[in-house]
N, C-alpha and C positions, 0 to 999 in steps of 0.2 A: 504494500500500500504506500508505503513511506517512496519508492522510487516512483512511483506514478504520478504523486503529489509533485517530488523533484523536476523529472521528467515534465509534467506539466508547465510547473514555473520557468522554467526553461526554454520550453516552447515558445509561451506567450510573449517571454521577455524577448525569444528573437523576432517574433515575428510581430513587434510591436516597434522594434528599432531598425533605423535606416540602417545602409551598410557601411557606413562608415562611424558604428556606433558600439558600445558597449556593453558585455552584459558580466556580470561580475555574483560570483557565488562562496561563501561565506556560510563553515559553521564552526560554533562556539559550543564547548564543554563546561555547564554548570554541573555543581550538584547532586540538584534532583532531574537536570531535565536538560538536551538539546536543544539549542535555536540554530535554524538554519535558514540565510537570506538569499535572496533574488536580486539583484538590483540590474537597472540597466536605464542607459543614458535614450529611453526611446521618446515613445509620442506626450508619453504622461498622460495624468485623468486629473478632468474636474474636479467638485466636489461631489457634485451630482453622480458624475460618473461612478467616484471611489463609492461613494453610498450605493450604487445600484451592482458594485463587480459581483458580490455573494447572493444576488438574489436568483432566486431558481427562471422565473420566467425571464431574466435577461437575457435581452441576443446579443452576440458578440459585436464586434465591427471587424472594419477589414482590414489587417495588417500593411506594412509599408509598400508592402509590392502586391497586394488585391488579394492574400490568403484569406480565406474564410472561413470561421468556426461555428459552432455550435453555442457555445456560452455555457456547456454542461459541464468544463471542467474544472471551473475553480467551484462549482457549487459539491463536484465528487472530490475537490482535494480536499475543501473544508469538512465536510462527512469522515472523510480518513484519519484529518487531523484530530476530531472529536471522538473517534474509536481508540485513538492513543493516548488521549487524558490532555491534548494538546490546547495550540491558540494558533490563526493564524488572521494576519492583520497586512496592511498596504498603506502604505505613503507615497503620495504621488504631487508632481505638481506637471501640469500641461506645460508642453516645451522642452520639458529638464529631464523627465526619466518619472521610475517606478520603482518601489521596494518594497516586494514580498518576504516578510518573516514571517515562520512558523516554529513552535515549539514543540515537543515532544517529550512525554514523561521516561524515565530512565526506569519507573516501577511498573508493569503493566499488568 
């Protein structure tokens, strides 16, 4: 589950960044629990936007070069991260890039 989740973030972050953009991953060892991030220098989201990325009936939009998705996978990564005791959350600003972090419990 937890590589699908990755795998997803992944995805999204390339194909949400031009090609001459960045995408950068990042995890950190607490504890009680993993965080591992996404970040990438792409389109960015609103607020609107960031507010609507986890809801189930969201559609996607269309990546830098006209890819097209479903909208069904951050709603199945957060499902994944919820079966791991986790969090996952998004910082975004339109223009500048995107940052997905999720955590993961180390007890399960």
């Amino acid at each position: 589950m937890i590589k699908t989740v990755i795998r997803n973030l992944l995805s999204n972050a390339i194909k949400f960044t031009p090609s001459e953009g960045y995408v950068y991953v990042s995890m950190l060892d607490y504890k009680d629990f993993y965080e591992f991030s996404v970040k990438d220098t792409g389109v960015g989201m609103d607020d609107q936007e960031i507010e609507a990325v986890f809801n189930k009936s969201r559609n996607s939009g269309f990546g830098t070069e006209g890819e097209s998705g479903t909208g069904l996978g951050l709603e199945i990564s957060r499902e994944f991260i919820k079966k791991h005791k986790g969090t996952i959350s998004v910082k975004s600003k339109k223009g500048v890039g995107s940052t997905f972090t999720f955590t993961i419990s180390k007890s399960l």
